[in-house]
C-alpha positions as CSV (number, residue, x, y, z in Angstrom):
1,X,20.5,0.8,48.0
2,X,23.4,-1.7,47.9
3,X,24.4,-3.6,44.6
4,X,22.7,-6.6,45.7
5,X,19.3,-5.4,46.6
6,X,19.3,-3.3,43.1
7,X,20.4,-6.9,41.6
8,X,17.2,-8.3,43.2
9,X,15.1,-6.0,42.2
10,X,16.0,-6.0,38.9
11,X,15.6,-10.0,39.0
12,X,12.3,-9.3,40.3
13,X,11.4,-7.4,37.2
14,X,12.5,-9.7,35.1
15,X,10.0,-12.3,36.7
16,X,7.4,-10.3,35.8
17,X,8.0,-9.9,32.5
18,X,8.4,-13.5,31.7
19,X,5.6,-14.1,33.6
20,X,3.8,-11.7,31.4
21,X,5.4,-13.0,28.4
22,X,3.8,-16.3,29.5
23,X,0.4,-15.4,29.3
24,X,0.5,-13.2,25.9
25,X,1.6,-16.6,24.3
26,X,-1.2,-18.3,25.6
27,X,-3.6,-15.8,24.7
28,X,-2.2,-15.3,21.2
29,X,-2.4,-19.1,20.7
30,X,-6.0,-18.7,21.9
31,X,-7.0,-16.3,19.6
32,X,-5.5,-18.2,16.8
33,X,-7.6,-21.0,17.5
34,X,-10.6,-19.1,17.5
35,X,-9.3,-17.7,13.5
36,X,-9.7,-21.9,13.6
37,X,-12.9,-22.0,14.6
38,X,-13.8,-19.1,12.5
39,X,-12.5,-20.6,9.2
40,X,-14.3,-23.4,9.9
41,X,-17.6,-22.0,10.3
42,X,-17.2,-19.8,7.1
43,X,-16.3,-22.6,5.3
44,X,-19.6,-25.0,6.5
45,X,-21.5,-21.5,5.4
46,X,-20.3,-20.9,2.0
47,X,-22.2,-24.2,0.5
48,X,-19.4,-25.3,-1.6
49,X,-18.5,-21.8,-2.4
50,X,-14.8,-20.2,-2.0
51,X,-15.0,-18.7,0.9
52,X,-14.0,-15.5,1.9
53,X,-11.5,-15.2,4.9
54,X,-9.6,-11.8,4.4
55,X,-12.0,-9.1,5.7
56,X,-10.6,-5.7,5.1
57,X,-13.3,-3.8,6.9
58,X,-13.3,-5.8,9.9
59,X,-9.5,-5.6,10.5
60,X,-9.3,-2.3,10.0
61,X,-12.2,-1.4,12.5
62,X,-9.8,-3.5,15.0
63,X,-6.8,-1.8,14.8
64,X,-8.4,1.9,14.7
65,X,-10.1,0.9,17.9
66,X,-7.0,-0.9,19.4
67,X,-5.0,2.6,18.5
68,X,-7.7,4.7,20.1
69,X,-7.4,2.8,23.2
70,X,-3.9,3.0,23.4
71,X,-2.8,4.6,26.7
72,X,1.1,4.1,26.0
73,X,3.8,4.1,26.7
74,X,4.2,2.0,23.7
75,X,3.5,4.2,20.5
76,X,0.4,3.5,18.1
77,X,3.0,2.9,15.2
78,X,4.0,-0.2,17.3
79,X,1.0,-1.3,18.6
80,X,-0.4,-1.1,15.4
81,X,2.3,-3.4,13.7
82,X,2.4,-6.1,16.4
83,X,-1.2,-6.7,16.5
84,X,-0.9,-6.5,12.4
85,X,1.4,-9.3,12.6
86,X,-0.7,-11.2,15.0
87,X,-4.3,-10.8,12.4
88,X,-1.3,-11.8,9.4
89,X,0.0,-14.7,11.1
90,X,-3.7,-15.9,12.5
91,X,-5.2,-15.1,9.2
92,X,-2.5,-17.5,7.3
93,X,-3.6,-20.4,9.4
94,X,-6.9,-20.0,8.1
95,X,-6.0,-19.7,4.5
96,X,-2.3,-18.4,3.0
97,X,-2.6,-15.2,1.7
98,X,-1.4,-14.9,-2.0
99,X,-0.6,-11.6,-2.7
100,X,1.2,-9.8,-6.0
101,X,3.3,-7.2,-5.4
102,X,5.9,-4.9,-8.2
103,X,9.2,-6.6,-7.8
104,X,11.5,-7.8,-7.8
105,X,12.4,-8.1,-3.7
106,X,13.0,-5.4,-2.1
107,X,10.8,-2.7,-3.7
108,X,8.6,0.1,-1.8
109,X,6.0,-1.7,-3.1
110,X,7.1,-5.1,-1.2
111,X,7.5,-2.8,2.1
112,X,3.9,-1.5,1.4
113,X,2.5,-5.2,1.3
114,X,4.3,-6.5,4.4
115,X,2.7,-2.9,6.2
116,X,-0.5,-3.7,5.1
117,X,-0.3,-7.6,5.0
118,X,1.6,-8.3,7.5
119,X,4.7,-10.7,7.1
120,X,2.8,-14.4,7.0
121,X,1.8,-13.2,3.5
122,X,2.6,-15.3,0.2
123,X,4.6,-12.7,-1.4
124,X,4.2,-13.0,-5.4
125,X,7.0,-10.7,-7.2
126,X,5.7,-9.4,-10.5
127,X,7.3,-7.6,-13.5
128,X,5.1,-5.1,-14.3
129,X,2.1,-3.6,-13.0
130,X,-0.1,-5.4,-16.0
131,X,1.4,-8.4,-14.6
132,X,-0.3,-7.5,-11.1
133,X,-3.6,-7.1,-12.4
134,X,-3.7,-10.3,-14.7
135,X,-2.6,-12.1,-11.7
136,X,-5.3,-11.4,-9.4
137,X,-7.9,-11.2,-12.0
138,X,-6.8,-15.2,-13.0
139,X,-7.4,-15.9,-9.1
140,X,-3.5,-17.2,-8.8
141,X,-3.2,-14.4,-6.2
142,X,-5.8,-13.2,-4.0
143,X,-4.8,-9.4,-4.0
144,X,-2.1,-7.0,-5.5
145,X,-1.0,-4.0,-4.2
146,X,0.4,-1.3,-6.8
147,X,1.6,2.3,-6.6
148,X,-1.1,5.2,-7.8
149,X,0.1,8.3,-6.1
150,X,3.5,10.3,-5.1
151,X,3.5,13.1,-3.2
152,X,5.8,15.1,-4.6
153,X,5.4,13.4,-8.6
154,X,1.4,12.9,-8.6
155,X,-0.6,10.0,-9.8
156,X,1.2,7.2,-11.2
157,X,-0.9,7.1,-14.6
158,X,-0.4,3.4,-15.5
159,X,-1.9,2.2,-13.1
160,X,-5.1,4.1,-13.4
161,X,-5.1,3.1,-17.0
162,X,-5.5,-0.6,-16.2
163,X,-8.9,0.0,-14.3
164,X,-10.1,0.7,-18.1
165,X,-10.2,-2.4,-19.1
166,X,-9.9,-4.2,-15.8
167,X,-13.2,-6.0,-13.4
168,X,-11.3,-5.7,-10.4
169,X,-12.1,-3.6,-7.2
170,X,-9.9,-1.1,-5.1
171,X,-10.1,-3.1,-1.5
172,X,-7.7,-1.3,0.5
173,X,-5.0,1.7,0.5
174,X,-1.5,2.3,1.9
175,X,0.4,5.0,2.8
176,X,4.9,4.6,3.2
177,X,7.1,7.5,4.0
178,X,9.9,6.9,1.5
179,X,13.3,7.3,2.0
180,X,15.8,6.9,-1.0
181,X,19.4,6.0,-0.5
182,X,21.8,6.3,-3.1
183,X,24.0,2.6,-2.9
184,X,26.7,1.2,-4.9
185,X,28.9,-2.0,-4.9
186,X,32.0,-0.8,-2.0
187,X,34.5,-0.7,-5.4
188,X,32.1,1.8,-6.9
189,X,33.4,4.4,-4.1
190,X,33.2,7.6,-5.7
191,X,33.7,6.1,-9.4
192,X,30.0,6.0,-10.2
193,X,29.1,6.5,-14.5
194,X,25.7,5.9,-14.4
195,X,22.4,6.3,-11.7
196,X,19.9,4.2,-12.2
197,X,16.1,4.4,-10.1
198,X,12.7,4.1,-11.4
199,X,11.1,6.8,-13.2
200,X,9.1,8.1,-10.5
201,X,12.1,8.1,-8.0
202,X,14.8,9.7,-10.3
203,X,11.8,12.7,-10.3
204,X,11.8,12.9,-6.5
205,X,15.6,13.3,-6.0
206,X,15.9,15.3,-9.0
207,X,17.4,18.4,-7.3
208,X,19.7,16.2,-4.9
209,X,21.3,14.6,-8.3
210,X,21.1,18.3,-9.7
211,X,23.9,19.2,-6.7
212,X,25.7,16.2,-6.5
213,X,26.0,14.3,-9.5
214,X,25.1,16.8,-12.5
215,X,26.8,15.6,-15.3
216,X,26.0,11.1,-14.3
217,X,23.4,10.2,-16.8
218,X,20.2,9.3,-14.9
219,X,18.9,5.6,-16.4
220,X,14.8,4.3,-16.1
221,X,14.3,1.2,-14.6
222,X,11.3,-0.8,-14.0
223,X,11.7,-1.0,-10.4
224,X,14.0,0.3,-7.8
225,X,14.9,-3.4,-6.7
226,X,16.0,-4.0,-10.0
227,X,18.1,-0.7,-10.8
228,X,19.7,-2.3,-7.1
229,X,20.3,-5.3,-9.0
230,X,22.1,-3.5,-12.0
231,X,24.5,-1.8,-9.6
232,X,25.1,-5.4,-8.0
233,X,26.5,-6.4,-11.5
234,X,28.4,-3.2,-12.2
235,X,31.3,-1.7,-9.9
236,X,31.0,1.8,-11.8
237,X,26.8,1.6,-11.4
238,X,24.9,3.0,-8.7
239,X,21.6,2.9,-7.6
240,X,18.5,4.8,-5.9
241,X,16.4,2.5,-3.6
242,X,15.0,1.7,-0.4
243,X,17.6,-0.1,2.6
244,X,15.7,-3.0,2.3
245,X,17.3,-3.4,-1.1
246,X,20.5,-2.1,0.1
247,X,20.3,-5.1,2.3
248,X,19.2,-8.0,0.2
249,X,21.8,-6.8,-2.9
250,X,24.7,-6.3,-0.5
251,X,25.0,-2.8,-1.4
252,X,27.3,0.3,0.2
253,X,24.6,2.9,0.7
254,X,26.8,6.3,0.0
255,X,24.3,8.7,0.7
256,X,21.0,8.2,2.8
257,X,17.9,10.1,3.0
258,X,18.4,12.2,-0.9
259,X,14.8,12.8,-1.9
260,X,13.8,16.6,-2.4
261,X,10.7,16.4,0.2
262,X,11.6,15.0,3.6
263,X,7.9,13.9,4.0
264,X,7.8,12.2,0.6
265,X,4.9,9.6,0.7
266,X,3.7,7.1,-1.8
267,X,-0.2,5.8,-1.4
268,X,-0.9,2.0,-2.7
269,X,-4.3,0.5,-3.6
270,X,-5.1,-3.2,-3.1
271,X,-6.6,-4.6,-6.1
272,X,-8.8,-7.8,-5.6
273,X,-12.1,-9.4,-6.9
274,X,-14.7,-8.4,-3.7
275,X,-16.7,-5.7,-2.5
276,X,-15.4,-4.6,0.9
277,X,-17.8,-3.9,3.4
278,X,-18.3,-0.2,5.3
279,X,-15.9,0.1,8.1
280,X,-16.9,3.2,9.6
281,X,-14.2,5.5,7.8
282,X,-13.9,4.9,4.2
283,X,-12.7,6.2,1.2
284,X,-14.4,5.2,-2.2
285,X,-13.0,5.8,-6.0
286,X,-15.0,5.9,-9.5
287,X,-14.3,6.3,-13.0
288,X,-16.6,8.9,-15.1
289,X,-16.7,9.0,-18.6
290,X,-18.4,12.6,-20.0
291,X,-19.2,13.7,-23.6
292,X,-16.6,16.4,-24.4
293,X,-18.4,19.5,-24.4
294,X,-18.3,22.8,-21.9
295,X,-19.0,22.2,-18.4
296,X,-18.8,17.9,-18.0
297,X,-16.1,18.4,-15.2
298,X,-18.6,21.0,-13.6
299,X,-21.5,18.6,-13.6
300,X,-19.3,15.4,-12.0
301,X,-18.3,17.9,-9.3
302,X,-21.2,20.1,-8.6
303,X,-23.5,17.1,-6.9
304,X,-20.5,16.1,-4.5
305,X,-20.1,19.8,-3.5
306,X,-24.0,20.3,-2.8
307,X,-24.2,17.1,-0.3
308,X,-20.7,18.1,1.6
309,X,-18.8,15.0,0.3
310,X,-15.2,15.8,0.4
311,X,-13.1,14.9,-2.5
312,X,-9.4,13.5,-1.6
313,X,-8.1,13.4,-5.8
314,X,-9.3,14.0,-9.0
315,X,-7.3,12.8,-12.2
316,X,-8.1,12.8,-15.3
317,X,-6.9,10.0,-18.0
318,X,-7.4,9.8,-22.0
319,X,-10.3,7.5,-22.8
320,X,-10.3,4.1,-24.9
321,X,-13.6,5.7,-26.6
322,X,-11.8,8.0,-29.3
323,X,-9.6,10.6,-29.9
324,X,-9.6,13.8,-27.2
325,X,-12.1,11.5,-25.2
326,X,-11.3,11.5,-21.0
327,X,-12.1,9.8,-18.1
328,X,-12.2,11.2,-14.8
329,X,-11.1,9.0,-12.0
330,X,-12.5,10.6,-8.3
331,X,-11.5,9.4,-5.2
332,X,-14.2,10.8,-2.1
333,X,-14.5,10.8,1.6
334,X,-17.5,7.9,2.1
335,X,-18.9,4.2,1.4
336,X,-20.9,3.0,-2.1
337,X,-23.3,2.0,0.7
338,X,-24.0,5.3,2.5
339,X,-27.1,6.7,1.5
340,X,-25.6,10.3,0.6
341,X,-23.2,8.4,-1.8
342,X,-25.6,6.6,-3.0
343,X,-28.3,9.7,-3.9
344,X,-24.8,11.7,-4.9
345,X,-23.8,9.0,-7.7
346,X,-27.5,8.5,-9.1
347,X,-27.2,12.3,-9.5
348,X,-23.5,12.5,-11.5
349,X,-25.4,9.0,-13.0
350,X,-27.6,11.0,-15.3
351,X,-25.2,13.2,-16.9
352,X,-22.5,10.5,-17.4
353,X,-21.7,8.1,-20.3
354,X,-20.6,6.2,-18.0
355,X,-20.2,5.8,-13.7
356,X,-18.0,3.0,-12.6
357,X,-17.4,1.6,-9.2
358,X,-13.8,1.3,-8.9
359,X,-14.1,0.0,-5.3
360,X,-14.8,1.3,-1.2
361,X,-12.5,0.5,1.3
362,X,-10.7,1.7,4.4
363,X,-8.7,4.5,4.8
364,X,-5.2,4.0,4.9
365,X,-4.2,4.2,8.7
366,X,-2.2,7.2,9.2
367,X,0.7,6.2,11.9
């Protein structure tokens, strides 16, 4: 084949794929007038009510079934994330998404909104995760998203404590592989005096500080964003974080990839006001309060284990009720709707203090 005829063909290629690039915009602009047409029906429906546009259940039942009829060659990761974009970016022309997230910028948290968001999202950075909470519960955002759970450092404890005294619902989960990357300002080179990460992080490269930088003084800070913000403003200050922050603080990352597990993940909830519908594979949590006497765990278990409903975490939390009083917060394979749940909690009902419904929602896609 001669140069020219390979330069035709590969014109000819070309041609195809704009033409094909021609029709996805047409039907993406078509299906964003039908989220239109759909917000406008919902809205003639709610009779003068708020209505509700963001429908966990429903979107995730679309992306499971658009991954299980993927035939490739494009992976489900990416299939996943385009058509994520595409619901975000639709959705927002319906109504903008507010959404409170741990900041500032460029936190795991921030990464784990825009993966389960999507990008057209109204991120709202927020100090703490009190600040999350108050936030949605006010209605000045419609969701937050928080960290619970590390896999190599466990539950995240504070934010299981504000479901104590909080009304909001669990409406979603997210899983992100975390990567941390040790950064600095380029004049820090090898001069660094002091590491700062959030709490949780610092834990998860402990043994990688151990060998590298034993006698630095390790330093909390609220966020991984902000310890990149402290090295910003310090030459001899370094920082563990994500690239994103790396990026957006203009940082030198000197060592890449440093936690201890190299399959390190961190699950998020989504906090908001409504009940989310079944989806077809959902996860729900609750918060048990027993008397303190011999066998309480035994009797929240025992009914879960005699109807075969698998439990994913158990934690348990000191209680606002008095001194050695505990709560146990149980997350379960299942909906609140599903009859089995339902004849399971009426059971762990009767021996309770207390059985509360921290939320049901979809299970975090795994890809």
């Amino acid at each position: 084949m001669t140069d020219e005829s390979k330069e035709m063909d590969l014109d000819e290629l070309r041609q195809k794929i704009d033409a094909i690039d021609q029709k996805l915009l047409v039907l993406i602009n078509d299906r964003a007038s039908y989220a239109l047409q759909v917000a406008e029906a919902k809205t003639a429906a709610s009779d003068g009510a708020a209505p509700v546009f963001y429908r966990p259940d429903r979107e995730a039942r679309v992306l499971r079934n658009l991954i299980s009829q993927n035939s490739g060659p494009m992976n489900t990761e990416n299939i996943a994330l385009i058509f994520r974009q595409i619901m975000s970016a639709c959705l927002a022309l319906e109504e903008p998404m507010r959404v409170a997230y741990l900041g500032p910028e460029g936190t795991f948290t921030q990464q784990a909104t825009l993966k389960h968001f999507g990008k057209a999202v109204l991120g709202q950075p927020m100090v703490t995760v009190d600040d999350i909470f108050r936030e949605v519960a006010s209605e000045n955002a419609h969701y937050g998203v928080v960290p619970v759970e590390n896999s190599s450092e466990g539950v995240i404890s504070h934010t299981l404590d504000n479901f104590l005294s909080s009304s909001l619902r669990i409406c979603g989960e997210a899983e992100l592989r975390v990567h941390h990357h040790l950064m600095a300002l380029p004049v820090a080179g090898g001069r660094v005096e002091k590491i700062y990460s959030h709490q949780q992080t610092l834990g998860q490269c402990r043994h990688w500080l151990d060998s590298h930088y034993p006698n630095v003084p390790r330093i909390a800070a609220s966020s991984n964003a902000q310890a990149a913000m402290m090295a910003k403003e310090d030459g001899k200050t370094a920082a563990i974080a994500g690239e994103i922050a790396a990026q957006i603080y203009e940082l030198d990352i000197l060592a890449r990839n440093i936690e201890d597990q190299v399959d390190n993940t961190t699950r998020f909830i989504i906090v908001g006001r409504e009940d989310v519908a079944a989806s077809g594979c959902d996860k729900t949590s609750i918060m048990v309060s027993m008397e303190n006497k011999p066998g309480a765990l035994f009797k929240v278990l025992e009914p879960f284990h005699r109807s075969g409903v698998s439990l994913t975490s158990i934690e348990t939390r000191p209680s606002n009720a008095g001194r050695w009083s505990y709560v146990f917060f149980i997350d379960f394979e299942g909906h609140a709707s599903d009859q089995n749940i339902q004849d399971v909690l009426k059971v762990v009902d009767r021996d309770a203090l207390e059985v509360k419904l921290l939320g049901s929602y979809p299970r975090a896609l795994r890809v």
